[in-house]
C-alpha positions in Angstrom: 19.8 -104.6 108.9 22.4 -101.7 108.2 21.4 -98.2 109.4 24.6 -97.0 107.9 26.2 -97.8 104.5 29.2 -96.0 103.3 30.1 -97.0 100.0 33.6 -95.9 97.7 33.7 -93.1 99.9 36.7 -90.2 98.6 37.7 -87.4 100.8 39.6 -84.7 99.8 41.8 -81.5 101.7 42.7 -79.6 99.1 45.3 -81.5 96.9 46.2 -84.4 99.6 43.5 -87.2 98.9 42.8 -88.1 102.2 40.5 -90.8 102.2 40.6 -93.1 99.2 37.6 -95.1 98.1 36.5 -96.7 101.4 33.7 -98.7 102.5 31.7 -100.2 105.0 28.1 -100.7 107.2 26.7 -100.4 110.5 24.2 -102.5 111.1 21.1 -101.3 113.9 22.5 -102.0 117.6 25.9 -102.7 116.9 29.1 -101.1 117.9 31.5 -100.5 114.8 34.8 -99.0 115.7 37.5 -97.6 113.0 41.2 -98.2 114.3 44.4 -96.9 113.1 47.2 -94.6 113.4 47.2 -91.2 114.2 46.6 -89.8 109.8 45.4 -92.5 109.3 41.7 -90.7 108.4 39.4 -91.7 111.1 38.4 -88.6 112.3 37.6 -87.5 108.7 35.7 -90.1 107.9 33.7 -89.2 111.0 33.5 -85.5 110.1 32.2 -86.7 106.5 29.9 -89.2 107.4 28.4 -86.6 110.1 28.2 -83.7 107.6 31.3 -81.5 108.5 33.0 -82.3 105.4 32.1 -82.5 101.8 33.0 -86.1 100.1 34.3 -85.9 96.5 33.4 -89.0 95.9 31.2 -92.0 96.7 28.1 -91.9 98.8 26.5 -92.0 102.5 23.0 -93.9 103.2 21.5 -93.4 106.9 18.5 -95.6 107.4 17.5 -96.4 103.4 18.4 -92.1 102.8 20.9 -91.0 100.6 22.6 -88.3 103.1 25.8 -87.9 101.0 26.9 -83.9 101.4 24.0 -83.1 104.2 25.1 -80.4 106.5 25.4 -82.1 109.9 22.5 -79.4 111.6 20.1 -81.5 109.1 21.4 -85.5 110.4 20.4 -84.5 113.8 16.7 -84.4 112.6 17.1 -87.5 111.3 18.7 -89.6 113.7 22.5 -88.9 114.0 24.7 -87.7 116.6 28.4 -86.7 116.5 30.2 -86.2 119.7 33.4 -84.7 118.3 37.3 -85.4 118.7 37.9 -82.6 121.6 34.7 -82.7 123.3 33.9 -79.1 121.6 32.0 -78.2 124.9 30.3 -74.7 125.3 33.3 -73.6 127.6 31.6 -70.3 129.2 28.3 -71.9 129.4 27.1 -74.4 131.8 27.0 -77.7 132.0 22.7 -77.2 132.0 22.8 -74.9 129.1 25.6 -77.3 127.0 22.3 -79.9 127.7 19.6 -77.4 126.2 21.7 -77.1 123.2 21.8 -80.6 122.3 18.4 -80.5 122.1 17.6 -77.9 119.9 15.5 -80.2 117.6 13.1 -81.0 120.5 10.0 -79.6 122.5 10.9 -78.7 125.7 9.1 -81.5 127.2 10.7 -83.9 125.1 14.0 -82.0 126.5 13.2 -82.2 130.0 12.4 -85.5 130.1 15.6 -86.1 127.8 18.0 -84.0 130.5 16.7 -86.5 133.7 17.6 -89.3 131.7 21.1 -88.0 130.9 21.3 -86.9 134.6 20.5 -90.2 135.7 23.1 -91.9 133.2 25.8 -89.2 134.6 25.1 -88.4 138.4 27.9 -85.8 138.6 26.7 -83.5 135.5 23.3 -83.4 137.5 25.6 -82.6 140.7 27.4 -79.9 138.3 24.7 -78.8 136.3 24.9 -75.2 137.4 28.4 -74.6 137.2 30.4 -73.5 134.1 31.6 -76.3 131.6 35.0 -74.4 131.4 35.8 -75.9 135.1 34.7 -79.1 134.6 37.5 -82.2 134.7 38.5 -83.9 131.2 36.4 -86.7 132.4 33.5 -84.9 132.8 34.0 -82.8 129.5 33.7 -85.8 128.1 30.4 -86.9 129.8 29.1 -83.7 128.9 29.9 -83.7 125.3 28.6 -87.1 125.3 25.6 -86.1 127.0 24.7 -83.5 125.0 25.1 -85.6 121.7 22.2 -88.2 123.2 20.1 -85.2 123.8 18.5 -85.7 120.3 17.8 -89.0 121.1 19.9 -90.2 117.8 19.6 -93.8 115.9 23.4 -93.4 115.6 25.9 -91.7 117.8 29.2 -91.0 116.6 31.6 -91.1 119.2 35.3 -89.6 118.4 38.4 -90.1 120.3 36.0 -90.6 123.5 39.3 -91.2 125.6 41.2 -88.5 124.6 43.4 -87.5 126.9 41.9 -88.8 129.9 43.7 -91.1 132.7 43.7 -94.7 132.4 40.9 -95.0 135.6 38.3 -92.6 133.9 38.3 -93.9 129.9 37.7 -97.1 131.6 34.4 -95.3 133.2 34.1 -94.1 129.6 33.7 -97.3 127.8 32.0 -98.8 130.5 29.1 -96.1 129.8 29.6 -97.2 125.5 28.8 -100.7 126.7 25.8 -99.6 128.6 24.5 -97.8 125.9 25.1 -100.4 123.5 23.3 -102.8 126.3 20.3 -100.0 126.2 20.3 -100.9 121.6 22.2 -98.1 121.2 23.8 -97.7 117.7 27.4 -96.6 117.9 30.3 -95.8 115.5 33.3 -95.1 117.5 36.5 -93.6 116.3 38.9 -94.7 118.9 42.8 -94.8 118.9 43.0 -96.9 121.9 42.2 -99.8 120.0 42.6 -102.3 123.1 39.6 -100.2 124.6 38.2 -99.9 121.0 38.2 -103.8 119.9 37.1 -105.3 123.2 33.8 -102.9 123.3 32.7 -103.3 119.4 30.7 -105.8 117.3 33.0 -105.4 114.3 35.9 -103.4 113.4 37.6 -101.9 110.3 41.2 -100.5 109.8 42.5 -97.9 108.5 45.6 -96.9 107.3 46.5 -93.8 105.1 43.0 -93.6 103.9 42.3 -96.7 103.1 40.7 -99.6 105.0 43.4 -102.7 105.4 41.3 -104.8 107.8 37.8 -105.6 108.8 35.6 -108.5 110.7 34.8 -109.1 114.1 36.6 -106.9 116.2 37.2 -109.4 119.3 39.0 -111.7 115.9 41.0 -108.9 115.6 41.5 -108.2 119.1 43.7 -111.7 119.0 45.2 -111.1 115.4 48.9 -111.2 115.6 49.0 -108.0 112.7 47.2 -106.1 114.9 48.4 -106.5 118.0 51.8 -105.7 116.2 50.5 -102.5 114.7 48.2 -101.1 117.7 48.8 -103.0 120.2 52.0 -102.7 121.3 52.3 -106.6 121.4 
């Protein structure tokens, strides 16, 4: 069943049309993971779909709803998460009050209980909880920022250049906590320019290239396809 259709979808910034008429579906409890070069419009398809940006065209379903054009404070009460590109972490706060702000559209029960789940998931926020995201590691930025996205207990969480920056030791502790997610029924979309990592944690995949999708099927198909390993792969 898809949660998330995105159909003809046109994107632009200012004159340059960045995204150009694309399309595709997440189904409930799958992974779905858009690939492609740096440009190539992942991140503002992202933005789009999770109510940063404004589409020009086309239109946005979340769970049978048109959503096309909703700001993104109004997708978090209905199910959607965005854990954006740069973790966007509440730098002078700490990592405890980064929490409470993920869960704005909860009761504070509903939030406790939320934060000892999160602190189960990620042992070292809990061990950091007092101190100030600011000094955190990368690593742990990144936990944060994706701990405060599942705060609102979302349907779908959006997951944006998760291993950003990070060394090779700790996105691998990254995408080990995507698969336990997805093991948990978990909804992702994931935005991911490591498309090694990307393809061999997804259901399906789609890729993009200067706005416009030039692949898609099952992402372990495309794991092994020669065009792709060429293009992303470095094979």
């Amino acid at each position: 069943m898809s949660m998330l259709s995105v159909k003809d979808l046109h994107v632009y910034y200012g004159s340059i049309h960045a995204i150009k008429g694309i399309s595709f579906d997440v189904n409930e409890g799958e992974i779905v993971t858009l690939i492609g070069a740096n440009g190539a419009g992942k991140s503002t398809t992202l933005n789009t779909v999770g109510g940063l940006l404004k589409p020009a065209e086309g239109s946005i379903t979340f769970s049978d709803e048109d959503i096309t054009g909703t700001p993104a404070h109004k997708l978090t009460t209905k199910g959607m998460a965005l854990c954006p590109e740069g973790r966007r972490i509440f730098l002078q706060m700490s990592v405890k009050e980064n929490l409470d702000m993920g869960g704005f559209t909860r009761t504070a029960a509903e939030n406790a209980e939320s934060i000892e789940k999160i602190y189960e998931r990620f042992p070292r926020l809990k061990e950091r909880r007092r101190q100030v995201a600011g000094t955190l590691s990368g690593g742990e930025q990144q936990m944060l920022a994706m701990g405060r996205a599942l705060m609102s207990r979302p349907k779908l969480l959006m997951l944006d250049e998760p291993s950003m920056g990070l060394a090779p030791i700790l996105v691998e502790e990254i995408f080990n906590i995507i698969r336990d997610l997805h093991d948990q029924g978990t909804t992702i979309l994931l935005v991911e320019q490591n498309a090694q990592m990307a393809l061999s944690v997804a259901d399906r995949a789609y890729v993009l290239e200067t706005g416009k999708i030039s692949m898609e099927g099952d992402a372990k198909e495309l794991l092994h396809d020669e065009r792709v390993r060429k293009a992303y792969l470095g094979a």
